[in-house]
N, C-alpha and C positions, 0 to 999 in steps of 0.2 A: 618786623615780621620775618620767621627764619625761610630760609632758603625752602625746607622741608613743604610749610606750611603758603608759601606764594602762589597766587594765582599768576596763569601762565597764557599771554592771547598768542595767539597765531594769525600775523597780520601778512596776509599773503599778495604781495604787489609783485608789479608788471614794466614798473618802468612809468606808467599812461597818468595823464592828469586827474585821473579818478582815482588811482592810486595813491598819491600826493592830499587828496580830497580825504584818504581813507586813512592816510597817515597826521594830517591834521587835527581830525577829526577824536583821534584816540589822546591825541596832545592835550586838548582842551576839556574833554571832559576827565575831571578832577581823582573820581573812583580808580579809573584807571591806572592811576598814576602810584599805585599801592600793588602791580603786577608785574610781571616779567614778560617781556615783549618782545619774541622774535619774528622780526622782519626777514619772510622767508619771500626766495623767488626760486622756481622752476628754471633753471637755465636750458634751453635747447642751443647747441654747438655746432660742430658738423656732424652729420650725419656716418652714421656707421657705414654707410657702404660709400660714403667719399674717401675715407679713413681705406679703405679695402686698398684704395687704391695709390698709397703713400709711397709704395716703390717703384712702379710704374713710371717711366720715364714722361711716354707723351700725354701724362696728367700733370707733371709736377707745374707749371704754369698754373694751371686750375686750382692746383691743392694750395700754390699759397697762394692764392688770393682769396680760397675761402678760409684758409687759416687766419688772415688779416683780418677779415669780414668778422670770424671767430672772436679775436683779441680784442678788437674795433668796442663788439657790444659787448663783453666783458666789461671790458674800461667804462662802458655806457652805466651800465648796471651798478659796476659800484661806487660809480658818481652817485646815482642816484638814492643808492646807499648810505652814503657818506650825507647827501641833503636828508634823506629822510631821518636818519638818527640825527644829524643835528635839529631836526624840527623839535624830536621829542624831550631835547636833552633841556633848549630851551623854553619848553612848554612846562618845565618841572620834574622830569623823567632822572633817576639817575643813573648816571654813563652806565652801572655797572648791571641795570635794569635791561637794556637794551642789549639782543643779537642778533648779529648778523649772520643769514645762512642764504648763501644762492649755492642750489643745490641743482647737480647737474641730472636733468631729465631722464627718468628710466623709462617708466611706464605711459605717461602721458603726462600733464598739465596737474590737471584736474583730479587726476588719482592719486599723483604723487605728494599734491598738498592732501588730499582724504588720509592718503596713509599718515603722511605725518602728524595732521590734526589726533593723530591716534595718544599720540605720546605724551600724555598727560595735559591734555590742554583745555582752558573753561569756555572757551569761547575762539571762534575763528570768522575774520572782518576781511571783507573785501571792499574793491571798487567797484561800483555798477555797472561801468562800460570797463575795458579793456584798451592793447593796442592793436589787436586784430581787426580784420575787415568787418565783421560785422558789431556793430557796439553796442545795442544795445542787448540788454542782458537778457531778453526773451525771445532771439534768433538765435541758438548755439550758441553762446558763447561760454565761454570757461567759467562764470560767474553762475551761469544755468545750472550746468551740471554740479557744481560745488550743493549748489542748494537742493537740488534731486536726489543725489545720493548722500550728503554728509549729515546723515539722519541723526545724529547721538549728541551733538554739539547744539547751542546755538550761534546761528548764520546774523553775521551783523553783516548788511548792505549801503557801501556808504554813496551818495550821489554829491554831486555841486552842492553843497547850501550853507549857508550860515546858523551856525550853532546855535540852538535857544538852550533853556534849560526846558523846555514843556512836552511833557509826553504824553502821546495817546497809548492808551494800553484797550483792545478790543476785546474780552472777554466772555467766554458765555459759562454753563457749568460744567464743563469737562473737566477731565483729568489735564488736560494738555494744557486748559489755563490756567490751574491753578500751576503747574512747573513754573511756568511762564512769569505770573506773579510773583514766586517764590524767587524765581532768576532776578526780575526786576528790583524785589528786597534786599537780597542780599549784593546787588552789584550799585545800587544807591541809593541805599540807605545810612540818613546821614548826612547827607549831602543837602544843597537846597533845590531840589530839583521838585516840578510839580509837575501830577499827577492824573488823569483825568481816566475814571476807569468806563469807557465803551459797551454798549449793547446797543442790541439792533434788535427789533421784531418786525416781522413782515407784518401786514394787514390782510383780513379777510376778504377783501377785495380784489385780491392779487393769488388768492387760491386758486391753483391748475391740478385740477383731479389728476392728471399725466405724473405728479409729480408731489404727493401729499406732505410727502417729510420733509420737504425743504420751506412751506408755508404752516401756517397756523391760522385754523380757522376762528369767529370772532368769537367763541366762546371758550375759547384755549385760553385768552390774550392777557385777563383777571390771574389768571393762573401763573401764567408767566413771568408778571408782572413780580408776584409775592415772589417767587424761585431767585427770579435776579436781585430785585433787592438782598436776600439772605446771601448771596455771590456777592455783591458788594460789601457787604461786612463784615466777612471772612475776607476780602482782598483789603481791603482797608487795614482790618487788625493786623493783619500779614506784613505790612507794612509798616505800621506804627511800630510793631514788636522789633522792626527791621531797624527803627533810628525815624522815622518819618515823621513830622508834626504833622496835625489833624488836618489843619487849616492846608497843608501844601497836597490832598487831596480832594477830587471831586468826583461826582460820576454824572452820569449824563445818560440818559436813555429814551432812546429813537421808537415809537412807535408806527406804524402804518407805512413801514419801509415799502419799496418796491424791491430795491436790488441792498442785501446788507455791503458787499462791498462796496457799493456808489455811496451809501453813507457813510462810511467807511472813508472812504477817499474826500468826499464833501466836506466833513467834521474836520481832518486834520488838514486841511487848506485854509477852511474858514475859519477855524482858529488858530491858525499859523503854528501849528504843532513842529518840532523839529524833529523831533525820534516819533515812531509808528510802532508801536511791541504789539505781535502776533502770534496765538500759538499756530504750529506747524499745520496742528487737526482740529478740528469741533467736534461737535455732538452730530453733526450730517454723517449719512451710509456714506455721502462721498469723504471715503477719509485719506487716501492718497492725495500729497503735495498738487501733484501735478495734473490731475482730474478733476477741473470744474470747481477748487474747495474756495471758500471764501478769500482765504490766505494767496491763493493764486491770482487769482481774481486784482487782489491789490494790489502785487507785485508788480501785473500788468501795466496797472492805471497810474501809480502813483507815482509821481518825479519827483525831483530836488527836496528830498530829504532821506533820512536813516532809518533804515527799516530793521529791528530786531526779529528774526524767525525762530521761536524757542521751538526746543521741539520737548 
């Protein structure tokens, strides 16, 4: 594949064991392994207004011991550098596949990897938790905001888990899943990776006139039923077209839900799903990320495994 025509992830680590989880993670699955991978990190140094004070006599004690402090996780960082490319080199990666950039912090974190994800990139993968005080990824943390604002990418989320090849893919007839679908073609297709394509309908039971568009009443549900299947066979071809055998898909569909993200999270536990693929939006008014959407909803709930956010 020429230089030209390479896909390009943006695997943004931190140093923290979920990092390493996140770096593993891209090692093992095969696709990948046909991309260019920079291993970028946000370095925060000393601070600008320590620096102010480099001439200053009755700081200089202070200054180098935060200059040490400086060098100390430097040195830290591109240790873990240095393990993290060797993970990928021996996962099948080659050397000349793999870069490294610790890029020293302008704007913030979180922005400064957004901006970069600018530069050409298919996809940008993080850790779930972090090394900051709060870890998990739905109190502030750096991992939050990546997936709030880095609207134009899809957000790969990596957690603890052991790698299957079985994917849950949730779907309904939006525009936002067929992207979604069409991401999941073209990124493993080919490969033997199997498939299982998701829908959920609520039940007429669970109708709250407060809130009509988010249920289906019982005489909708016939209706529904025909609409998703035709979504299934357009995601299916989508797929075959992609390199996929028949047999390595399936679909599954939920009637008389209560909550679709509790089946949602139910389905890919009980059947021990390892990757979760989600579009960003549905067909719900609620269409921001981060207001109530189903997609939110799962991000919440679900542990130890990889969540795809296509958007």
């Amino acid at each position: 594949m020429s230089r030209q025509t390479q896909k390009k992830i943006l695997l943004a680590v931190d140093g923290s064991k979920d990092a390493l989880c996140a770096v593993r993670y891209v090692g093992k699955l095969d696709p990948f392994h046909k991309t260019k991978v920079v291993l970028f990190n946000v370095f925060s140094g000393i601070p600008d207004s320590y620096r102010d004070h480099d001439k200053e006599p009755q700081f200089a004690n202070a200054i180098r011991e935060v200059r040490a402090w400086e060098m100390q996780k430097r040195k830290s960082m591109q240790e873990f550098m240095d393990t993290a490319k060797e993970i990928l080199i021996r996962s099948g990666f080659p050397q000349n596949a793999i870069v490294v950039n610790i890029h020293n912090r302008k704007k913030g974190i979180a922005r400064d990897i957004i901006q970069e994800a600018k530069n050409g990139y298919d996809s940008v993968i993080v850790g779930r938790r972090g090394t900051g005080k709060y870890k998990e990824i739905i109190v502030g943390s750096i991992a939050t905001k990546i997936i709030e604002k880095l609207t134009f990418l899809p957000v790969l989320i990596i957690d603890e888990i052991p790698l299957n090849k079985k994917i849950l893919m949730a779907i309904d007839s939006s525009e936002n899943a067929k992207v979604a679908v069409d991401y999941v073609a073209k990124t493993l297709g080919g490969f033997d990776f199997n498939v299982t394509f998701l829908h959920v309908i609520r039940g007429a039971r669970y109708f709250q006139a407060e809130i009509p568009d988010l249920f289906l009443p019982k005489a909708d549900i016939e209706s529904a039923k025909k609409e998703i299947q035709d979504v299934f066979d357009k995601a299916k071809r989508c797929l075959i077209d992609a390199g996929f055998k028949s047999n390595q898909i399936d679909t599954t569909l939920i009637l008389n839900a209560q909550s679709r993200a509790g089946s949602i999270v139910y389905e890919a536990k009980e059947g021990d799903y390892g990757t979760i693929v989600l579009g960003r939006r549905g067909l719900s008014k609620v269409q921001d990320f981060f207001l109530g959407s189903v997609s939110n909803k799962v991000i919440h709930t679900l542990r130890n495994r990889a969540l795809w956010i296509v958007a």
